[in-house]
C-alpha positions in Angstrom: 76.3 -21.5 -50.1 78.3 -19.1 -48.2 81.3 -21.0 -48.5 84.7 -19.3 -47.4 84.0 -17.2 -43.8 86.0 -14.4 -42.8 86.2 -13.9 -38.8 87.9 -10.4 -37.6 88.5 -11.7 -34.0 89.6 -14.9 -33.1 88.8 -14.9 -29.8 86.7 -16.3 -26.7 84.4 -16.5 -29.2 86.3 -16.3 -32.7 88.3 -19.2 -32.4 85.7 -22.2 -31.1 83.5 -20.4 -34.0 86.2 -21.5 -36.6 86.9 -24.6 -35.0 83.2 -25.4 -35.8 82.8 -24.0 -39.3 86.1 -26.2 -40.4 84.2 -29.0 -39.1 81.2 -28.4 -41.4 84.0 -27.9 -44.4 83.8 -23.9 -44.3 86.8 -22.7 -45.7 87.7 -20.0 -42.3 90.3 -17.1 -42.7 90.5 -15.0 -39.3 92.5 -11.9 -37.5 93.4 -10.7 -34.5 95.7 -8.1 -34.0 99.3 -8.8 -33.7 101.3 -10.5 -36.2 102.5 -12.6 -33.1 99.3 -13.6 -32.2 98.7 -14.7 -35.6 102.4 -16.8 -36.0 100.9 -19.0 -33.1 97.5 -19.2 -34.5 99.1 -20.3 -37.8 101.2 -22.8 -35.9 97.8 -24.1 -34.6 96.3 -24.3 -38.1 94.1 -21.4 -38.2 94.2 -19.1 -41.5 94.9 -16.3 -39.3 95.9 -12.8 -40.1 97.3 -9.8 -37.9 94.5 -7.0 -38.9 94.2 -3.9 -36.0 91.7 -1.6 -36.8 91.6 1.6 -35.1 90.4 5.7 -35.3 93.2 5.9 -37.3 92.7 3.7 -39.9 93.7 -0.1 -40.1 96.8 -1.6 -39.9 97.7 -4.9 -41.6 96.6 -7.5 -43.8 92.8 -6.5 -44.4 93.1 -7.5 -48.2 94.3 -11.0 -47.5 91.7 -11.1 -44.9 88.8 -10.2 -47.1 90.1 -11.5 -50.5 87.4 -14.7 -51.8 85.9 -14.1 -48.7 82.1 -15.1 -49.2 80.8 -13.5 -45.7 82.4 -11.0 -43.4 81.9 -12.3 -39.6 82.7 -8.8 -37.8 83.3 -9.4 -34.1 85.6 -6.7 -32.6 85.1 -5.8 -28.9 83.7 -2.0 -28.7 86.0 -1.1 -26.1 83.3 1.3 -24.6 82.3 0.0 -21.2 85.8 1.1 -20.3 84.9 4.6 -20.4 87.9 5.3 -22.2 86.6 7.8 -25.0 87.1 5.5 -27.8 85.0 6.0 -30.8 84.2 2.4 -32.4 81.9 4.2 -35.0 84.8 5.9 -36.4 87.2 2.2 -36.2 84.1 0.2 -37.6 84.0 2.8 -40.6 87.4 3.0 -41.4 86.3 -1.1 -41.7 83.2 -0.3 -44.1 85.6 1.5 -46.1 87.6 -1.7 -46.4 85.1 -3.9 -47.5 83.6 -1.7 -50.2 86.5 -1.7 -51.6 87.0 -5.7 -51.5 83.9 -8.2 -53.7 83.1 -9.2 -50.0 78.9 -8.1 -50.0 77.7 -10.3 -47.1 78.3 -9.4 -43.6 77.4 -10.6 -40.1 77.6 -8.0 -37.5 77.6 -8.9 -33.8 76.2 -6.4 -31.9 74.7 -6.0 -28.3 72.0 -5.9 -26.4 73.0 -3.0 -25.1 71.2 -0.9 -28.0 67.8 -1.2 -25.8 67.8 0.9 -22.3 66.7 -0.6 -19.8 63.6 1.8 -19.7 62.1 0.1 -23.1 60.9 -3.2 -20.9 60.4 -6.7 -23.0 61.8 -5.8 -26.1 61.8 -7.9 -29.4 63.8 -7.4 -32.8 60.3 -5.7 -33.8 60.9 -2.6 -31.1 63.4 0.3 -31.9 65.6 0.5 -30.1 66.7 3.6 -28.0 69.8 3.9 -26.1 70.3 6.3 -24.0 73.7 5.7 -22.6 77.1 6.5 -25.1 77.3 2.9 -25.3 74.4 2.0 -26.4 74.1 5.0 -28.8 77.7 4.1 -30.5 76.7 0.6 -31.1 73.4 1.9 -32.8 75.3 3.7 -34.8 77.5 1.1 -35.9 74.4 -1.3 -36.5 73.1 1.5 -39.3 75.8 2.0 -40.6 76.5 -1.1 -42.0 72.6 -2.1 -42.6 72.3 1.3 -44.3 75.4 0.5 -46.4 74.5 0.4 -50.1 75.4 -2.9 -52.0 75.5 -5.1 -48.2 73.6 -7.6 -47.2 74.2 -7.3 -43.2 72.6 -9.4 -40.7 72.8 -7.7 -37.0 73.3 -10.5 -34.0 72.5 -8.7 -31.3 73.9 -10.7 -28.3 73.6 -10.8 -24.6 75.5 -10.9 -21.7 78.1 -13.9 -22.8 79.0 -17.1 -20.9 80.8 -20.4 -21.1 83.9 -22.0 -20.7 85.3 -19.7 -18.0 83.1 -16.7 -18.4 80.4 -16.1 -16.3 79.7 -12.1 -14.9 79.4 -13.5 -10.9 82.9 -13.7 -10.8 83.1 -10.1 -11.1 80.2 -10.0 -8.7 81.2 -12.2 -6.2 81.2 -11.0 -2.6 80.0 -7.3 -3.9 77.6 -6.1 -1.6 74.3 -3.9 -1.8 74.0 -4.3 -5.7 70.7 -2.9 -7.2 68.1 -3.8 -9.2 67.5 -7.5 -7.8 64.2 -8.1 -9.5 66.1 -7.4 -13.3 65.3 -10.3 -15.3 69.0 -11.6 -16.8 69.7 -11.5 -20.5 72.4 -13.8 -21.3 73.8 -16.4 -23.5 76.0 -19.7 -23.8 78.7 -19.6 -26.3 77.5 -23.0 -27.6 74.4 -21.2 -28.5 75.8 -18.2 -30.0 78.1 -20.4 -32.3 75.1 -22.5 -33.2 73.2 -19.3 -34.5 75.8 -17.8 -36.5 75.9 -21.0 -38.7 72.5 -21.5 -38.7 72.5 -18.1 -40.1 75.1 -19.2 -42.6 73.5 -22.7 -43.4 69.6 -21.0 -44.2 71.2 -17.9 -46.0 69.5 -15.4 -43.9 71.0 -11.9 -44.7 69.7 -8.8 -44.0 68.3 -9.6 -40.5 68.1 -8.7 -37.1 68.5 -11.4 -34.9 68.3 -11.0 -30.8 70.2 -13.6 -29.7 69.1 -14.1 -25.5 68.3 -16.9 -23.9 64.6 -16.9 -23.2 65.3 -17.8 -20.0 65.1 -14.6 -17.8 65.9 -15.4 -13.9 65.7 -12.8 -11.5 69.3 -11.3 -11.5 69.5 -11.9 -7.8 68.6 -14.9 -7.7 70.7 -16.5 -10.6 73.5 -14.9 -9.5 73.5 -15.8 -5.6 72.5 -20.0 -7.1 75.7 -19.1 -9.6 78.1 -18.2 -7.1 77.1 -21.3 -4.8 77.2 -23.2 -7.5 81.2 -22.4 -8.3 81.8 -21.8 -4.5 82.3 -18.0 -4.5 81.3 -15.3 -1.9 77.5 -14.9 -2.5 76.9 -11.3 -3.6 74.4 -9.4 -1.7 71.1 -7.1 -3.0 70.3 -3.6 -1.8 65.9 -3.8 -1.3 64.1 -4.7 -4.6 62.4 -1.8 -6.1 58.5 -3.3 -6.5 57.5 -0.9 -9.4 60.7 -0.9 -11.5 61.2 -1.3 -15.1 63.8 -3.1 -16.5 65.2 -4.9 -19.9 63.9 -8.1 -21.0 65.1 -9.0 -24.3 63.6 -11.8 -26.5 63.6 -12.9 -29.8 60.8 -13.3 -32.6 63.5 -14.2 -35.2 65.0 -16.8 -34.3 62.0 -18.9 -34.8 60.3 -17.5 -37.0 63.5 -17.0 -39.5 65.9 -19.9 -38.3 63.9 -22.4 -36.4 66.1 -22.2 -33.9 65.9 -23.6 -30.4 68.2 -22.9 -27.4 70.8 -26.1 -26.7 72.8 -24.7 -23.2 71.2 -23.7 -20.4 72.2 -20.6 -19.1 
């Protein structure tokens, strides 16, 4: 029994995550990175820590963070679809570095469906993957370096595109005209169901894993999108001409049945 989690990023994600494992009597330690981001958290009852990990090395309380820790959750944003030359293999190693030195040897890693270009077609957690864009490539990176790691167990949660509560990708959409590749099947996920897979892969002890975590419902990208925006009463986007012979990225999962017996909650 894993039974004190470590969370670095309480977030959109980080924070409901801890709600739920305190729930199921977890003992839950997180970060985020400012100390006054942690005060309020504290004031809210979370175990929260100011941690900032960056090129240069981390800043605050990793120790506390990590210390009795019986599984590392590691959530931190890349950064990279900003184009803003950051290098998250260099952060997330200056992180490795960290836990080797702590008694922490169990580590979940959420990563991205981005790993898979779009050129690969249906993909499963039994395809390589093979980015092509910096992205895609950094994040690889990161997702050997830590399964590679000698003395971890790490389990990779590859999500995709991430919804709920507030967060849904038509809003940046919305009213955008001439967008391409209508016929893409959409690879997303509800929170509810990306918080109900990290503890299942907590409650069955299922290290050293790979874990595509998609929704295997795959609408056409214009057509969810144009129902989505109607749906919240936004300016429909519009679709440049579907390309007829197109490949694009379908990502499914074999693992989460055949591992964790899992089966989707939320509709997408």
């Amino acid at each position: 029994m894993n039974n004190t989690i470590a969370i670095t990023g309480l977030g959109w994600l980080g924070q409901p995550l801890a709600y739920r494992l305190s729930a199921l009597n977890y003992t839950v330690k997180g970060s985020v990175t400012s100390i006054e981001k942690a005060t309020l958290l504290q004031q809210n009852g979370f175990n929260a820590f100011p941690v900032e990990v960056s090129e240069n090395g981390i800043e605050g309380e990793i120790e506390a963070l990590l210390l009795n820790a019986d599984c590392f959750m590691i959530m931190i944003p890349p950064g990279l679809r900003r184009n803003t030359g950051a290098d998250y293999v260099l952060k997330m190693a200056h992180l490795l570095s960290a836990i080797n030195e702590s008694a922490v040897r169990k580590i979940i890693l959420v990563s991205s469906t981005s790993v898979y270009d779009d050129s690969q077609g249906r993909v499963t957690e039994r395809d390589e993957p093979k980015p092509e864009t910096i992205a895609g490539k950094q994040l690889r990176q990161v997702e050997e370096l830590f399964m590679n790691a000698e003395g971890l167990q790490t389990t990779v949660v590859r999500f995709g595109g991430l919804i709920g509560g507030s967060r849904n990708p038509v809003k940046y959409l919305a009213g955008r005209k001439d967008l391409i590749d209508a016929n893409a099947p959409v690879n997303l996920i509800h929170r509810d169901d990306c918080i109900n897979i990290l503890v299942e892969i907590l409650k069955k002890d299922a290290f050293g894993k790979v874990f595509n975590a998609v929704n295997p419902n795959h609408p056409k990208k214009a057509e969810y999108y144009i129902q989505k925006a109607k749906e919240l009463g936004l300016e429909a986007p519009t679709f440049a001409e579907a390309v007829s012979n197109g490949t694009f990225k379908q990502v499914d999962s074999d693992n989460l049945q055949s591992v964790l017996n899992y089966s989707f909650k939320t509709s997408i």
